[in-house]
C-alpha positions in Angstrom: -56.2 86.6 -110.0 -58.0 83.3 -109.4 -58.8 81.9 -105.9 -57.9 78.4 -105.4 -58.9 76.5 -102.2 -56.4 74.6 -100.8 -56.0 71.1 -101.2 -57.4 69.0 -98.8 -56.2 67.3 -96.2 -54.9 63.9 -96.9 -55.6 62.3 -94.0 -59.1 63.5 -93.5 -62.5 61.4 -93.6 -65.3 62.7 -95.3 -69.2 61.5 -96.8 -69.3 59.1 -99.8 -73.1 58.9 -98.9 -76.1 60.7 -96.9 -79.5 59.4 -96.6 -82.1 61.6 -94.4 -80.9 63.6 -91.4 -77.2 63.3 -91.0 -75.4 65.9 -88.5 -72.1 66.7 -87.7 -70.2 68.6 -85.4 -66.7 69.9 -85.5 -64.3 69.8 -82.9 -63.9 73.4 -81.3 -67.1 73.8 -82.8 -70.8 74.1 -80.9 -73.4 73.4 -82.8 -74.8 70.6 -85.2 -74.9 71.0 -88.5 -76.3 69.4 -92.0 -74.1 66.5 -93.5 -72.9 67.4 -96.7 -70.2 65.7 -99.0 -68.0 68.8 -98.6 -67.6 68.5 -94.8 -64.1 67.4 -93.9 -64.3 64.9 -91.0 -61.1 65.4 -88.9 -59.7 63.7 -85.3 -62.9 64.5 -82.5 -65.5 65.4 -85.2 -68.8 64.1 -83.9 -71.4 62.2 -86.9 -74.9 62.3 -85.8 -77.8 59.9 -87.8 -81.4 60.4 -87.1 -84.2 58.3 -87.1 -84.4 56.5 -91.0 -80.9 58.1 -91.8 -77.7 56.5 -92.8 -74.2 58.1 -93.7 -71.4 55.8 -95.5 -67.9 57.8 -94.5 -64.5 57.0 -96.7 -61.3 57.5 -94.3 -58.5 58.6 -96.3 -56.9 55.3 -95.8 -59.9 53.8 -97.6 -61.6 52.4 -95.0 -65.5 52.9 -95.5 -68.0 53.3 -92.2 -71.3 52.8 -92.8 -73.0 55.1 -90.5 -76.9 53.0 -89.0 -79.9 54.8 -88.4 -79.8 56.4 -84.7 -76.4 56.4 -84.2 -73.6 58.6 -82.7 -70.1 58.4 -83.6 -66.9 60.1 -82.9 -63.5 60.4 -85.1 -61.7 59.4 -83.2 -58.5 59.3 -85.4 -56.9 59.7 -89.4 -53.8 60.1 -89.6 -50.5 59.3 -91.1 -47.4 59.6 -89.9 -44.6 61.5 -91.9 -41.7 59.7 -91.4 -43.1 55.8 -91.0 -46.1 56.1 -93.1 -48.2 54.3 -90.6 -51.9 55.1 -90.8 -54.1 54.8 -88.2 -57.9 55.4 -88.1 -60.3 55.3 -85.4 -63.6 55.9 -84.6 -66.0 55.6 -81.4 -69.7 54.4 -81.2 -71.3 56.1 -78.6 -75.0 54.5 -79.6 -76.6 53.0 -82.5 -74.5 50.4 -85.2 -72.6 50.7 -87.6 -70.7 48.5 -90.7 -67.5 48.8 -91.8 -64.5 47.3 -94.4 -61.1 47.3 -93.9 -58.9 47.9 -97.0 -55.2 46.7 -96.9 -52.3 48.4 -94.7 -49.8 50.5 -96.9 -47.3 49.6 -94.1 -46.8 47.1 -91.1 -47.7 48.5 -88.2 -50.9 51.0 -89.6 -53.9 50.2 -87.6 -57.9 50.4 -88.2 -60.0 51.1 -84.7 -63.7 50.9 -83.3 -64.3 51.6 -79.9 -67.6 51.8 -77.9 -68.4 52.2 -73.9 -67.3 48.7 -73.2 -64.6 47.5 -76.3 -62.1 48.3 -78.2 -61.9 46.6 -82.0 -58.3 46.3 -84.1 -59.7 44.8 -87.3 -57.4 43.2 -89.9 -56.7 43.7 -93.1 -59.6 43.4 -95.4 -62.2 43.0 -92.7 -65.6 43.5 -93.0 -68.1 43.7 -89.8 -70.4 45.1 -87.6 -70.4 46.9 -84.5 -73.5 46.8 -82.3 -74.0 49.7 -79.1 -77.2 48.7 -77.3 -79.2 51.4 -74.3 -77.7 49.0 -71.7 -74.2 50.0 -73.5 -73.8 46.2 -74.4 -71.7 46.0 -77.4 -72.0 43.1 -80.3 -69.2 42.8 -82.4 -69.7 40.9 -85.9 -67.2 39.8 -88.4 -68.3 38.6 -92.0 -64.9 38.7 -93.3 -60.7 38.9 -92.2 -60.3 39.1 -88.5 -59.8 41.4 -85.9 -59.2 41.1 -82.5 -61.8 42.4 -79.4 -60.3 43.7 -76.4 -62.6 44.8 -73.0 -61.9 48.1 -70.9 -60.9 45.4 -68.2 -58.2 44.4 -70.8 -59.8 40.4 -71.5 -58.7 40.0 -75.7 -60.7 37.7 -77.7 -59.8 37.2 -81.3 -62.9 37.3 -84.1 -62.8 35.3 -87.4 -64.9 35.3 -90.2 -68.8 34.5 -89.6 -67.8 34.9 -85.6 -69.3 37.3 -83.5 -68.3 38.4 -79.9 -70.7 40.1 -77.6 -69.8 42.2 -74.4 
């Protein structure tokens, strides 16, 4: 009798690209380990980019994160839930930068996150950005497209149009 693997996931991230030294770790797990496309990012998986590498990662939503050179980031969250269908992804830059598009929401109320040390960013529908984590833990928030809206850990909102940037 055959072996099939199970199907994956649906509401899992994983690698649509991997340039140079990408790591990951998975949660419950202890060490790093080689990216590959095979690796299933889930909620507290930790993406690691060395010096000269990139990663771009695909939520299942759609939503593509373009992973700088230098960079730490943390799932933070991908899922769906079963009985409203809202979807809500989420991710944490500890250091470094990273890009990212927005696609658009399957149902009021789903939600696209990026957090750092000092701000948490609800982008729009059909967004498209930048999220800068300086060594001082500065953060500079970019949007080249849609909107999203920047709020501090002392709770201060500012909204961010297209071609605005915010920095904090």
């Amino acid at each position: 009798a055959a072996v099939t693997e199970p199907a994956p996931a649906a509401t899992t991230a994983h690698f649509t690209s991997i340039e140079g030294s990408v790591k990951v770790k998975a949660v419950g797990t202890f060490e790093w380990v080689t990216a590959d496309s095979s690796i299933l990012l889930k909620k507290s998986g930790l993406v690691r980019t060395g010096a000269g590498a990139s990663a771009e990662i695909t939520f299942f939503d759609g939503t593509v994160v373009h992973v700088r050179p230098d960079s730490l980031i943390t799932i933070e969250e991908t899922s769906e839930d079963p009985s409203t269908k809202r979807r809500k992804v989420a991710w944490h830059i500890s250091s470094g930068e990273v890009n990212f598009q927005t696609v658009r929401k399957n149902v009021e109320g789903s939600s696209t996150e990026a957090s750092t040390p000092t701000v948490k960013a609800t982008a729009g529908e059909l967004a498209e950005g930048g999220i800068k984590v300086a060594e001082a833990r500065d953060t500079d928030v970019k949007l080249y497209r849609g909107t999203a809206v920047a709020e501090t850990r002392a709770g201060q909102r500012v909204e961010i149009s297209a071609n605005e940037g915010v920095k904090i």
